[in-house]
C-alpha positions, -999 to +999 in steps of 0.1 A: +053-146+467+021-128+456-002-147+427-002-129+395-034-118+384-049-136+355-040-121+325-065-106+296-064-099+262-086-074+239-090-086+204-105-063+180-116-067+141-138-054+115-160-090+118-150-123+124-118-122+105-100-121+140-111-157+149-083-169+129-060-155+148-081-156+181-083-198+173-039-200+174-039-181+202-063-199+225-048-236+213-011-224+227-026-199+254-064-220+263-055-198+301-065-161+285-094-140+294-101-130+263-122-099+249-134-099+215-151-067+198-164-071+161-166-036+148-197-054+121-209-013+119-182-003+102-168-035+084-151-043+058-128-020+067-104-028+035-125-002+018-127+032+040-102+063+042-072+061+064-088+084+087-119+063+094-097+035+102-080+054+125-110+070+144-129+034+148-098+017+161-092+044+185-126+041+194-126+005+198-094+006+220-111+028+247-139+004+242-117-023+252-097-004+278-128-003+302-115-035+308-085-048+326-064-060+299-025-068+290-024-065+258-043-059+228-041-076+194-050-056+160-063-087+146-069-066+112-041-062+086-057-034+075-060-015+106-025-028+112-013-013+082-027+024+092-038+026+127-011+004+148+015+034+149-013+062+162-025+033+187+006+029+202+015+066+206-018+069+224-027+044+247+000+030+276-001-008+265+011-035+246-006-036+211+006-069+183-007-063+150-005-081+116+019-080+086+005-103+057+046-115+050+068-103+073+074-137+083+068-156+053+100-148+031+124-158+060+103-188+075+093-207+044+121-224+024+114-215-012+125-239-035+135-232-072+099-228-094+080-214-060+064-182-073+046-160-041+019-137-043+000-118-014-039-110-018-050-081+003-070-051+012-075-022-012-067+000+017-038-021+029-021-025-001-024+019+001-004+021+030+026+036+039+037+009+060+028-019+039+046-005+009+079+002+036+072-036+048+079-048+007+106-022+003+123-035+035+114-076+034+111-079-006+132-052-021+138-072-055+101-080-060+099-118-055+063-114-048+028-102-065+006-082-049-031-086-055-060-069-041-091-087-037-120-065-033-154-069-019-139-105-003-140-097+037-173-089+029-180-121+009-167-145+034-184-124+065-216-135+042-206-170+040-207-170+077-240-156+077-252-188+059-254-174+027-248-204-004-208-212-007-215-210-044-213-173-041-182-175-022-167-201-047-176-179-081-158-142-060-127-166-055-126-180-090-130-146-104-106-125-082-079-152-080-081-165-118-045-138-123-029-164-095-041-198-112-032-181-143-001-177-135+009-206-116+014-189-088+027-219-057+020-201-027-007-174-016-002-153+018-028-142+032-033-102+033-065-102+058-074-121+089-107-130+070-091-152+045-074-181+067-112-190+077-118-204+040-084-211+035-094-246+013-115-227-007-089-205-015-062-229-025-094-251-044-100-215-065-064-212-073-043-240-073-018-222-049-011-232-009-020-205+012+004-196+040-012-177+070+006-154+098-018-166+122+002-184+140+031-159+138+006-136+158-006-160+182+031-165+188+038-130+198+014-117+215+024-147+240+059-134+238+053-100+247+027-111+274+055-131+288+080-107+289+054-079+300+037-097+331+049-136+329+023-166+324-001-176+347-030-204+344-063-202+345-090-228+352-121-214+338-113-183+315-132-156+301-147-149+268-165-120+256-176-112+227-188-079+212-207-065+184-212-030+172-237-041+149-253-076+160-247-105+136-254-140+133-220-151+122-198-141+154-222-159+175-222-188+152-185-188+150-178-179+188-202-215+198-169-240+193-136-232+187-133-266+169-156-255+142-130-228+129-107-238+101 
């Protein structure tokens, strides 16, 4: 019997928002090549057209198609929201993306007095299939929706070693609606916001619940059922910028330092 050939995995994100995810999937997979592009020229993306997030993450898929890859995770809930259909009736492989609830209303128990609310995009909450995801998976409205603008940007700041005190006053201002109104639980609309997830449930009194894990979950799955598991000693990691930044590379260092 042959030996597989190791299997690789492009990631791709507006900034380092795709750590989150990237962090869940290396603790249950530590065996993937992995390739990481930050699209920092173009971020946030939570604020462009639809057809500028379409163009940059076709771009960035060919960008990560000059290398020999398996599978690649959208680890972007905006991009997700608008580009993951075009992507995948254009290139030949696998793509995972991210849906801020799809899992959350069937995998947490909700108890009587829980009250849900999703924070997200601008251009996410926009979207056609974001809007078809709350029709299908919350058709009598058991959530909020907020949009918290500017915030990507905020915490891609924070990264950069800019004060937490500015970070703290965005959060208390854009999520005073949720502590207001005693919202329990917060899910998290954008891969940026599990990365200060205690800040988050400091500024609003709410406990976030992240589909980081759901992600990491499938991509395994479909790379499992698309090509089959196979370990690696000494992986690879590389990791992109289309605008250098001192935040991926602080990030990218240790694993352990992520949230």
């Amino acid at each position: 019997m042959g030996q597989k050939k190791a299997q690789s995995i492009g990631i791709f994100d507006s900034g380092i928002g795709g750590f989150s995810i990237l962090k869940q999937i290396h603790e249950l997979a530590p065996e993937l090549n992995v390739h990481y592009i930050a699209d920092s020229s173009f971020a946030p993306y939570g604020n462009k057209s639809k057809s500028e997030i379409i163009e940059r993450s076709i771009f960035i898929t060919n960008e990560l198609l000059k290398f020999d890859l398996d599978l690649i995770v959208v680890a972007c809930n905006t991009a997700t929201g608008v580009a993951i259909d075009h992507l995948r009736e254009r290139f030949d492989i696998p793509f995972v993306g991210v849906e801020p609830f799809i899992n959350a209303l069937s995998k947490h128990e909700w108890q009587n007095g829980d009250k849900g609310c999703v924070i997200t995009t601008e251009l996410m909450s926009k979207s056609e299939r974001f809007n078809n995801l709350i029709t299908r998976l919350d058709p009598l409205r058991r959530l909020s929706y907020v949009v918290t603008p500017e915030l990507a940007s905020t915490i891609e700041e924070f990264f950069l070693g800019k004060d937490e005190s500015l970070l703290k006053k965005k959060l208390r201002d854009q999520l005073s609606f949720v502590r207001e109104n005693s919202y329990t639980h917060l899910i998290l609309g954008c891969t940026h916001y599990p990365l200060i997830g205690k800040y988050i449930e400091e500024a609003s009194g709410a406990k976030t619940l992240s589909p980081c894990l759901h992600v990491a979950s499938r991509t395994l799955s479909v790379l499992e059922r698309e090509e089959g598991l196979e370990l690696l000693v000494n992986p690879q990691f590389q990791f992109a910028e289309t605008q250098p930044q001192q935040s991926l590379r602080f990030v990218s260092k240790d694993f352990s330092s992520l949230p």
